[in-house]
matplotlib code that plots the C-alpha trace (Angstrom):
import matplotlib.pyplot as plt

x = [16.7, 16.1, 17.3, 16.1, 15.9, 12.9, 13.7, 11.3, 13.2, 15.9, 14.5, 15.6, 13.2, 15.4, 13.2, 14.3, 12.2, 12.1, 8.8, 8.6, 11.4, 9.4, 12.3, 15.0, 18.2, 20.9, 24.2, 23.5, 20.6, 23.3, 25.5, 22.6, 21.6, 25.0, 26.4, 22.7, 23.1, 26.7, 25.6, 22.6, 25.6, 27.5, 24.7, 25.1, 21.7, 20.2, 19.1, 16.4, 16.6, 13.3, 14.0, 11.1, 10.5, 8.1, 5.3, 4.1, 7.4, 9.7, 12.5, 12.4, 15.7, 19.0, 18.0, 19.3, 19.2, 22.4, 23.7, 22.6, 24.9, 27.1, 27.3, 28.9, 25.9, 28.8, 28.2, 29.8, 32.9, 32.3, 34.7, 35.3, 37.2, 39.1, 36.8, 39.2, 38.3, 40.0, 38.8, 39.7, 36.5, 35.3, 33.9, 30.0, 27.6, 25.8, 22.7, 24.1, 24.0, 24.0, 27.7, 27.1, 27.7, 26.2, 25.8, 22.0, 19.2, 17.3, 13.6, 12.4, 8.9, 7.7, 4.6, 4.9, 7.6, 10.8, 12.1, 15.4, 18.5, 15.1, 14.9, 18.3, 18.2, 15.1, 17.1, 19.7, 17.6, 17.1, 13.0, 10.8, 7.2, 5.4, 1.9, -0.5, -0.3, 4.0, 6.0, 9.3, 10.9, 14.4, 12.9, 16.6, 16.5, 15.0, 17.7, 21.2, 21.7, 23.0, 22.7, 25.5, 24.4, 23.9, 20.6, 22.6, 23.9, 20.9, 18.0, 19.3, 19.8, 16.3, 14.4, 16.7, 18.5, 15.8, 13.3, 15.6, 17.1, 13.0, 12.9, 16.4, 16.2, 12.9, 12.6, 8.9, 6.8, 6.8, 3.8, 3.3, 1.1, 4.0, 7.2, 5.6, 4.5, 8.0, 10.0, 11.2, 9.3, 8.6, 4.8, 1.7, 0.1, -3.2, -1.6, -0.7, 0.4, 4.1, 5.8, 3.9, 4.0, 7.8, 7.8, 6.1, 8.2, 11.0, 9.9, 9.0, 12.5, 13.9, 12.1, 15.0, 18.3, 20.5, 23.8, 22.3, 19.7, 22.8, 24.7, 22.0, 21.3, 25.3, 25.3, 22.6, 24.2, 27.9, 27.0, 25.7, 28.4, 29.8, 30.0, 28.2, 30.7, 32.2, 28.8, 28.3, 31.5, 31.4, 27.6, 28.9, 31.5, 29.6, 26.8, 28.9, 30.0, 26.8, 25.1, 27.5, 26.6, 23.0, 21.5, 22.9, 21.0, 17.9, 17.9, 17.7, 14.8, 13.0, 13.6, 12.4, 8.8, 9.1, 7.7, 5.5, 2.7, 4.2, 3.3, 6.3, 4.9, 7.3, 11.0]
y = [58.6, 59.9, 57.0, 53.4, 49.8, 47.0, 44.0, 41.2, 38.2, 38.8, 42.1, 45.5, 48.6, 52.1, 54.7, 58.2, 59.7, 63.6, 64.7, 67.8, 68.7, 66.4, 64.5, 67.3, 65.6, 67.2, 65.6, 63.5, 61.6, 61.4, 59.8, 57.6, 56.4, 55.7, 53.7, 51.7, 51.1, 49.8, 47.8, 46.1, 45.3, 43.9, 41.3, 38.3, 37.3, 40.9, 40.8, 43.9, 47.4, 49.2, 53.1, 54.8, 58.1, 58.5, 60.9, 61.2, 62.8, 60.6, 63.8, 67.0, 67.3, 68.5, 70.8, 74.2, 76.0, 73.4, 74.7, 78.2, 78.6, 76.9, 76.4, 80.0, 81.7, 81.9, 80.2, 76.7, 76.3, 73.6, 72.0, 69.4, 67.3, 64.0, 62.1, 59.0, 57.8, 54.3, 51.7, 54.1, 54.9, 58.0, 60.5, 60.5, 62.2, 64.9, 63.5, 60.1, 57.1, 58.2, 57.9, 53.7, 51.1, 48.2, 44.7, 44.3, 46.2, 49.2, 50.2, 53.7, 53.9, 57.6, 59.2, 63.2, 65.2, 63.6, 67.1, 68.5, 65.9, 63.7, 63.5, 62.1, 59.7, 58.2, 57.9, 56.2, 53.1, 50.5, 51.2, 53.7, 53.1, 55.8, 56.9, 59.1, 62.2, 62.0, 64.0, 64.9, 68.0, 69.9, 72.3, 73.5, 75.3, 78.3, 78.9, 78.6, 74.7, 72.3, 68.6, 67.0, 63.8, 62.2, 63.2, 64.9, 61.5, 58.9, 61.0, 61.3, 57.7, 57.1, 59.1, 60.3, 63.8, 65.8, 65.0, 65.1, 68.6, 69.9, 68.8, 69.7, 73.3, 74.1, 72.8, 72.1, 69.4, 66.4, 63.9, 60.2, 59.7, 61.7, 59.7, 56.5, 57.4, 58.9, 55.9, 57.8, 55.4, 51.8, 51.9, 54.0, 52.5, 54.5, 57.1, 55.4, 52.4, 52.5, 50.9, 48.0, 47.6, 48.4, 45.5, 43.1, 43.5, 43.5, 40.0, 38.2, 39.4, 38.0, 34.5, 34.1, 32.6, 35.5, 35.7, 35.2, 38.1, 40.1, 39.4, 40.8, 43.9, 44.2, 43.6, 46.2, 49.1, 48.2, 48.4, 52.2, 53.6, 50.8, 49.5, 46.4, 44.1, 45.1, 45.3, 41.9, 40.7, 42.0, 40.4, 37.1, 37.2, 38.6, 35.7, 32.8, 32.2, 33.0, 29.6, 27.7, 28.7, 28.2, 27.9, 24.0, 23.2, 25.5, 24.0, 20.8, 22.0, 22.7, 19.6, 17.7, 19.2, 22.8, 25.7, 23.9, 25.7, 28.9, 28.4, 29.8, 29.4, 26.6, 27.5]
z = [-65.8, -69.3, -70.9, -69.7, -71.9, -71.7, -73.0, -73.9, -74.6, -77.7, -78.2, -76.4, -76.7, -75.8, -74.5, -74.6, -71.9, -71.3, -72.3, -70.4, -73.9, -76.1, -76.0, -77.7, -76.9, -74.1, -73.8, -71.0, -73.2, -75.8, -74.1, -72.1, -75.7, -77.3, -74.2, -74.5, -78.1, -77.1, -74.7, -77.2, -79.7, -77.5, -75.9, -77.6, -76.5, -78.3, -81.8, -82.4, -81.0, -80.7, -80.2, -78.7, -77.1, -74.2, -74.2, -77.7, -79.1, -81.0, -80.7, -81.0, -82.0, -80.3, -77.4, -78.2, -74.8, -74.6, -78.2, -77.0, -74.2, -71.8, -68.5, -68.0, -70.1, -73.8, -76.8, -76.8, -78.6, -81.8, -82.9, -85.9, -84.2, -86.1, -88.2, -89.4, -93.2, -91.5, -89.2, -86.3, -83.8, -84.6, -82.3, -80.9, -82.6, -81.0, -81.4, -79.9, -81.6, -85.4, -85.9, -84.7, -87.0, -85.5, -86.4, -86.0, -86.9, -84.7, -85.4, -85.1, -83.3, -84.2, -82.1, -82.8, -84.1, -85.1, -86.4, -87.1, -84.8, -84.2, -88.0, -88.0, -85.1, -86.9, -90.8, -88.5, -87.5, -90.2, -90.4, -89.1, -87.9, -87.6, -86.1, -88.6, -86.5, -86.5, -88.8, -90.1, -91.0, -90.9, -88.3, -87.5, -90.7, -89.2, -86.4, -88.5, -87.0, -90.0, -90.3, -89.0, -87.9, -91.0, -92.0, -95.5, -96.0, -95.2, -96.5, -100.4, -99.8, -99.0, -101.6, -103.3, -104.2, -105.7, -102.8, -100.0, -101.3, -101.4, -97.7, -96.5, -98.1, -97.2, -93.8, -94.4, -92.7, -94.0, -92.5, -92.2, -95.1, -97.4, -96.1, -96.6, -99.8, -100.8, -98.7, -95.7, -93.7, -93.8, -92.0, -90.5, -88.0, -85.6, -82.9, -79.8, -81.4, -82.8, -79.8, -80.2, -84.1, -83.9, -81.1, -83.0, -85.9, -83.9, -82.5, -86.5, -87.3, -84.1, -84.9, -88.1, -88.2, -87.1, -88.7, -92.1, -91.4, -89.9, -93.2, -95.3, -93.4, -93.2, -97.8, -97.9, -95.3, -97.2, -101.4, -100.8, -103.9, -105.2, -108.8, -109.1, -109.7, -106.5, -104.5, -106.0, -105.0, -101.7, -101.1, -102.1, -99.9, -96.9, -97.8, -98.1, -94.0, -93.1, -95.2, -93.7, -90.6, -90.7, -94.3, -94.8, -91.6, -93.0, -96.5, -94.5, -92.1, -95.2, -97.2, -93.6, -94.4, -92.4, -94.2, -96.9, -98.3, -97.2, -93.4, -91.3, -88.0, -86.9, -88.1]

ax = plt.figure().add_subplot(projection="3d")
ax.plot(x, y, z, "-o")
ax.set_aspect("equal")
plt.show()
C-alpha cells in the first residue's frame, strides 16, 4: 500500500510510501492521498495532518514514466478539463491533494528532495519542516513539465515574485538553510528527525481550542488579494462565531487563574 495513515490521538500522520521512486507520485498514490486527506477532513475527531514520505524522500515529484506513456506505450492525452471559478468541486490535482481546501491545517515533514510536483505538494501544507540535507527545486524544468499544481500560485505567495520567479525559471536547487532563510519553510531540524518535529508540533497545535484556531488558519488562507477593508471585514466576520464558541469560556479560564505567568501547560 503506498499510501497508509498513523494516528496518535487527534493527530493523523499520511505517509507516502514508495521509496524504491523516492516517492515520485503515480496516479494510484494520488488518488490514495486525496481520498486520505478526505477522510482527515471529514473526522471530527482529526485536527493536524502530518504528510510524510517514507525512505528519506519527501517527493520526488510526479513520476514521469506515467506522464511518458500510457498503458499502450503513446503519450497520454492532457486535458484541461473544467476548473469552476464557483463553489462547484473542482477536479483532482495530479499531484493529489493540492487542489483541497480543507478546514484544518497539514504539516509537511521534508527528509530529501521535495522537487518539482513534490515542491508543490509541500507549498500546499500549511508549514513545512524540513531536515538540513532536504531541498527544493523545480527539477521539472529540464524535461518540458509546467507547474500545475499550484506551486505558480503558492510560492510568489510565500517569498514573493522576484524570488519565486529566480527559482521557478531557473529550476536550481534550493536547500534547507536558503528556504528558511527566504520563508519557504517554517523550520530545520537534524536529518532523520522531521516526522517527529512535524508530530510534535502537530500535537502543541492540537492542545488549542479548535474552531478558533480553524478560524484563523481559514482568515489567513481567505485575505490572499483582498483590499484591507474587505480582508478586515471578512476576518471579523470569520472571528466573531468562533469566540462565541470557545473564547467567552477561555477568557473565563484565564480570569479563573489558568495561564498566568505565561505558563500554558494546563489549558
Amino acid at each position: 500500500m503506498a499510501v497508509r495513515i498513523e494516528k496518535q490521538g487527534s493527530v493523523w500522520t499520511v505517509i507516502h510510501s514508495r521509496p524504491e521512486a523516492r516517492n515520485a507520485m503515480d496516479p494510484d498514490s494520488a488518488e490514495a492521498l486525496f481520498d486520505a486527506f478526505s477522510a482527515f477532513d471529514a473526522d471530527e475527531s482529526a485536527s493536524v495532518a502530518v504528510l510524510w514520505g517514507e525512505g528519506g524522500a519527501f517527493c520526488a515529484g510526479f513520476d514521469l514514466k506515467h506522464a511518458a506513456a500510457g498503458a499502450d506505450g503513446t503519450p497520454p492525452r492532457i486535458s484541461a478539463g473544467d476548473y469552476p471559478l464557483d463553489n462547484r468541486p473542482v477536479p483532482r490535482g495530479p499531484m493529489g491533494p493540492t487542489r483541497m481546501e480543507l478546514d484544518k491545517p497539514v504539516i509537511a515533514a521534508i527528509a530529501g528532495p521535495a522537487v518539482a510536483g513534490g515542491f508543490e505538494v509541500a507549498l500546499w501544507c500549511d508549514i513545512r519542516v524540513m531536515e538540513a540535507s532536504a531541498y527544493f527545486g523545480v527539477y521539472c524544468r529540464r524535461w518540458g513539465v509546467p507547474l500545475i499544481d499550484g506551486g505558480t500560485v503558492r510560492l510568489p505567495r510565500l517569498v514573493g515574485t522576484g524570488r519565486a520567479m529566480e527559482i521557478i525559471l531557473t529550476g536550481r536547487k534550493v536547500p534547507a538553510e536558503e528556504a528558511l532563510r527566504i520563508g519557504c519553510c517554517e523550520q530545520v531540524v537534524p536529518d532523520g528527525q522531521s516526522r517527529a518535529a512535524a508530530e510534535a508540533m502537530a500535537h502543541e497545535i492540537a492542545r488549542f481550542p479548535q474552531q478558533c484556531m480553524r478560524a484563523d488558519r481559514r482568515s489567513v488562507h481567505m485575505q490572499q488579494g483582498r483590499p484591507v477593508r474587505e480582508a478586515m471585514r471578512y476576518e471579523w466576520y470569520n472571528g466573531i462565531p468562533a469566540f462565541a464558541a470557545e473564547g467567552a469560556a477561555g477568557a473565563a479560564r484565564f480570569a479563573s487563574g489558568k495561564g498566568r505567568g505565561g505558563n500554558f501547560s494546563d489549558i
